[in-house]
N, C-alpha and C positions, 0 to 999 in steps of 0.2 A: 878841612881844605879840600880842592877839588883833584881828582887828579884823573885822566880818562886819556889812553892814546890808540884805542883801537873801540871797532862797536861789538866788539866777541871777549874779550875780558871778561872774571868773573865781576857780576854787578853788585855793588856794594852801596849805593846811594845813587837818587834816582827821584826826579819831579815828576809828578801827572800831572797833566792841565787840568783846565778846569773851563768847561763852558757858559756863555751866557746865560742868564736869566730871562732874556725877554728875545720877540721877536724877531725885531727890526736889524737889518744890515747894512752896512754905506757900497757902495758900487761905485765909486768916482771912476776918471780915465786907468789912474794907476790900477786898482782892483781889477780891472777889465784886464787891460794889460796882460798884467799878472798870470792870469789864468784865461790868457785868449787860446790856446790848446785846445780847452772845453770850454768854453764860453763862446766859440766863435768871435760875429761881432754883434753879441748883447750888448744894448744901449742902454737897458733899465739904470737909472740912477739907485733904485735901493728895492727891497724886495724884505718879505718876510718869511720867519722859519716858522711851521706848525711848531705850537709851546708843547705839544704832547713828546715831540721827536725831541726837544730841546731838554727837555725834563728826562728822555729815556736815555741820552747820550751822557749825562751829567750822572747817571746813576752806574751808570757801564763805565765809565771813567772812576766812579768814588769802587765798583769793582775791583779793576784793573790794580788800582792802589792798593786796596786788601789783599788782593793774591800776592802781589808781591812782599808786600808785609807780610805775609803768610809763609814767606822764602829766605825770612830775617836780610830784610833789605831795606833801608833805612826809605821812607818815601817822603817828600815834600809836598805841599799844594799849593798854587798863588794862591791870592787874594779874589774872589769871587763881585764879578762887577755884575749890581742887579737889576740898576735904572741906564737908561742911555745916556754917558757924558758927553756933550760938545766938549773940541777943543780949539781953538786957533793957534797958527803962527802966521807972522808977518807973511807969508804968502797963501796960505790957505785956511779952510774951515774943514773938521770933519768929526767922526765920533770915537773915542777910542773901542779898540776892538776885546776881545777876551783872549786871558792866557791859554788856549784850547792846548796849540798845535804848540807847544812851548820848544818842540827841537827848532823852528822855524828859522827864530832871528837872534840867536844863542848859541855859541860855538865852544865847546871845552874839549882843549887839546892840552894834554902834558897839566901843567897845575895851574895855565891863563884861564881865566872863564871869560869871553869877550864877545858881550852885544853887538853882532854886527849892523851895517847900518844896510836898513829898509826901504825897498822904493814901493812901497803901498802903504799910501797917508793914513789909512787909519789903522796903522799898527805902531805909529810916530811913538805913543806912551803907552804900548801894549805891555811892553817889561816893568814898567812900574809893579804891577801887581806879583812880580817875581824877587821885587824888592828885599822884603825881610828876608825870601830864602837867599838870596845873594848874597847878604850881608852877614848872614850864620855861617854858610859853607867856604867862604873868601876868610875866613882870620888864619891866623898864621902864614904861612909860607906861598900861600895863592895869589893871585893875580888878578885882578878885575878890570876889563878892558870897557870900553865903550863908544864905539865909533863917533865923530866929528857929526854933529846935527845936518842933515841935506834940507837944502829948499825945494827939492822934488818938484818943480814947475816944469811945463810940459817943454820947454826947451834944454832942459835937462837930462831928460828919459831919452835912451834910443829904441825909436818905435818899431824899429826893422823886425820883420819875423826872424824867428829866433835861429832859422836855418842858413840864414844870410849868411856867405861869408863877410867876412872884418879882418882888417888890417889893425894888430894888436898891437902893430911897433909906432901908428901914428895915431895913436886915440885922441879925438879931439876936446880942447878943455871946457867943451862946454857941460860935457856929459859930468854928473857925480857919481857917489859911490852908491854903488845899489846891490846888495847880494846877501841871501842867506844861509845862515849854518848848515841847514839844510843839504847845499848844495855840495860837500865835503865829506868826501869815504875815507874817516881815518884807518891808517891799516899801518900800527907802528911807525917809523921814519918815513913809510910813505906815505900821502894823502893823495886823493883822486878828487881833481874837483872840477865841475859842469861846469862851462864858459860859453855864455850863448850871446852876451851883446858887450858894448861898450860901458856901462852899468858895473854887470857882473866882474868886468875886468878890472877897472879902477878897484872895487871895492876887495878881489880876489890878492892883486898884489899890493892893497894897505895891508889886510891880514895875514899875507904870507910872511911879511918884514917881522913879524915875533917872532918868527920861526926859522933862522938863518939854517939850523941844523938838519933839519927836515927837508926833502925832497916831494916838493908838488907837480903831478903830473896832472895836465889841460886836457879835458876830454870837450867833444861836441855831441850829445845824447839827449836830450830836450830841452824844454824851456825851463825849464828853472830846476827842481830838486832833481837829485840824483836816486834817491832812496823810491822811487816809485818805478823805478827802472830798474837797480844793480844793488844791492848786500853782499857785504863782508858776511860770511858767515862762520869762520875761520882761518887761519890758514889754509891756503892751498883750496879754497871752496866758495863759488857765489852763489848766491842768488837770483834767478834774471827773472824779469817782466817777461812772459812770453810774445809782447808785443815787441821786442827787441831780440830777436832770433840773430842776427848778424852782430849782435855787441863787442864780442870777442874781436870781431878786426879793427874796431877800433879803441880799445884798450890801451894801454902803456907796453909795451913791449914787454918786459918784464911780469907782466899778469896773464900772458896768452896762453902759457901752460897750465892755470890753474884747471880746477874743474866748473864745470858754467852748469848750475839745475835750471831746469826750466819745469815749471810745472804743467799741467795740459790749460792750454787756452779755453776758457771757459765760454756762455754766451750771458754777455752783460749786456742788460737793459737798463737803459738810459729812465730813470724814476721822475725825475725832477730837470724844469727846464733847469734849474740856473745852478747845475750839476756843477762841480768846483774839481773835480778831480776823478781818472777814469778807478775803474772798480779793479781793473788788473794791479794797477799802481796799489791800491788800499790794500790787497792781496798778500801781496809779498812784503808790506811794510809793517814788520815782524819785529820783534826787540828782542836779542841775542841777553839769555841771565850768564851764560856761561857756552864755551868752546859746543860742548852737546847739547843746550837747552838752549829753548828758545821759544817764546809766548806768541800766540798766531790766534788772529782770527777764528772762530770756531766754523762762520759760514767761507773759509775760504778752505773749500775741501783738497781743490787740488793740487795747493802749495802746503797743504798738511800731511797729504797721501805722499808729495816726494819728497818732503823730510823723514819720516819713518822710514822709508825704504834706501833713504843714507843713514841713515841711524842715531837720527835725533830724537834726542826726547819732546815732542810737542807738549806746551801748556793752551791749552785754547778757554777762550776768554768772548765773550761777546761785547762787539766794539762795531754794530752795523751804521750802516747810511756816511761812511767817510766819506764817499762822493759830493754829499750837499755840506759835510762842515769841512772839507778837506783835507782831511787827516787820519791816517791810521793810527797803530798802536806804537811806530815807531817814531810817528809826527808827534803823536802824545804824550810822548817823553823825551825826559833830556839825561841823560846819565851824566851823574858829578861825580863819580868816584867808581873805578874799575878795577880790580887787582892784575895791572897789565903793566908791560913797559915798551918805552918807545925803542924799540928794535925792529931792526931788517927781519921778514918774513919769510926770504926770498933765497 
């Protein structure tokens, strides 16, 4: 069964992704979308990944797995997709993507494990290949949720940048549910979750309603995940992007007195045009095994140098180039089972 209510709990069970086989990427409107942050406004319909970087990410991920196997932690893997599948639905065409970034569009809170639903068409049947593991860690007493299918057509999507204010009390019904697990700092009875459009919001309060007991607080902090900005690292302790120096003022009230790390802002160079995510974000996107330990990056020196000197145990792990597949190590896992309970922190 699954059972997970904070991301600092001792980790007890735990999927690695798994990335493609082959080159080829889809870039429809939503992908762009998606990740216009750092994409700007890239038009490229599809684009390919060097197989050599493809094959080194897939070996650093089958890593990643062993260490923590190494830490008696039960680990999962999807299903490995090695040819390009087309799929359709009555509104569109596109290809299914790889379970890489598996925290993405997967949410486990308390003992529901629930698929949220996606507004980037080719992750439409990306969780299939998480299948069998959903189906082994759900018996008994867990929960399997699965968001309502979206027709994702572009009168659906709100294209506003992400900084726009919205009026959240009159969302209009044309917009659907669009939002990722991703975007949810569980921290016990409380969750913090990013709310950047009309999308996000629909799709933020379908998944709040399993949760009547739990207290969600709305933050506004970028466009889509939170985890490349802000960690729980603890009670009483975060983590920040140091591109987010002011984050603290706009926290929940209740979190203003924790402690904020910042590490030292580094000089990231931009490798690849059709970069997917900044390098400060990949940095601090770290996977908490327990309160003191915590698995990091091995080239992200400066969020290792100011964990040690709070007094964590660093494991470092090589997991490079997350900017082009957009995922660190904390994108690269989904924890299903944490020795934690949903209580006040505070």
């Amino acid at each position: 069964m699954v059972n997970s209510n904070t991301s600092f709990g001792k980790l007890k069970e735990v999927v690695v992704g798994v990335e493609l086989d082959f080159a080829h990427r889809m870039s429809d409107f939503t992908f762009r979308l998606f990740y216009r942050q750092e994409l700007g406004e890239s038009i490229y319909e599809s684009y390919d990944i060097n197989q050599e970087l493809i094959k080194k990410r897939n070996k650093e991920l089958d890593n990643l797995a062993s260490l923590l196997e190494a830490r008696d932690i039960i680990v999962h893997r999807p299903d490995k997709l090695v040819t390009v599948t087309p799929f359709s639905t009555p509104q569109f065409k596109s290809e299914v993507s790889a379970a890489s970034n598996v925290r993405d569009i997967s949410f486990v809170y308390g003992n529901k494990l629930i698929e949220t639903p996606t507004y980037v068409r080719n992750r439409y049947f990306e969780n299939m290949a998480l299948y069998n593991v959903f189906n082994k860690v759900t018996k008994g007493s867990s929960q399997w949720i699965k968001a309502p299918n979206t027709v994702l057509t572009e009168d659906t999507i709100d294209f506003s940048h992400w900084s726009t204010k919205r009026d959240y009390t009159n969302v209009p019904d044309n917009y659907v549910m669009g939002i990722d697990g991703a975007q949810f700092l569980r921290i016990g009875k409380d969750v913090i979750v990013n709310i950047n459009s009309y999308n996000h919001w629909k799709g933020y309060e379908w998944l709040k309603s399993f949760y009547p007991e739990s207290t969600f607080h709305v933050v506004h902090i970028a466009d889509n995940h939170i985890d490349g900005a802000i960690m729980s690292l603890k009670p009483g302790v975060f983590l920040v992007n140091p591109k987010y120096p002011n984050i603290k003022d706009i926290m929940p009230d209740k979190f203003k007195n924790w402690t904020y790390i910042y590490p030292k802002e580094g000089t990231y160079i931009q490798q690849f045009d059709n970069q997917l995510a900044s390098s400060a974000g990949m940095d601090i996107n770290i996977l908490s095994i327990d309160e003191n330990t915590v698995v990091s990056n091995e080239a992200a020196i400066g969020v290792n140098d100011i964990l040690y000197k709070n007094g964590f145990e660093v494991i470092t792990t090589k997991l490079d180039n997350g900017e082009i597949f957009a995922g660190g190590i904390h994108c690269s896992t989904l924890d299903l089972v944490r020795e934690d309970e949903c209580v006040s922190f505070l």
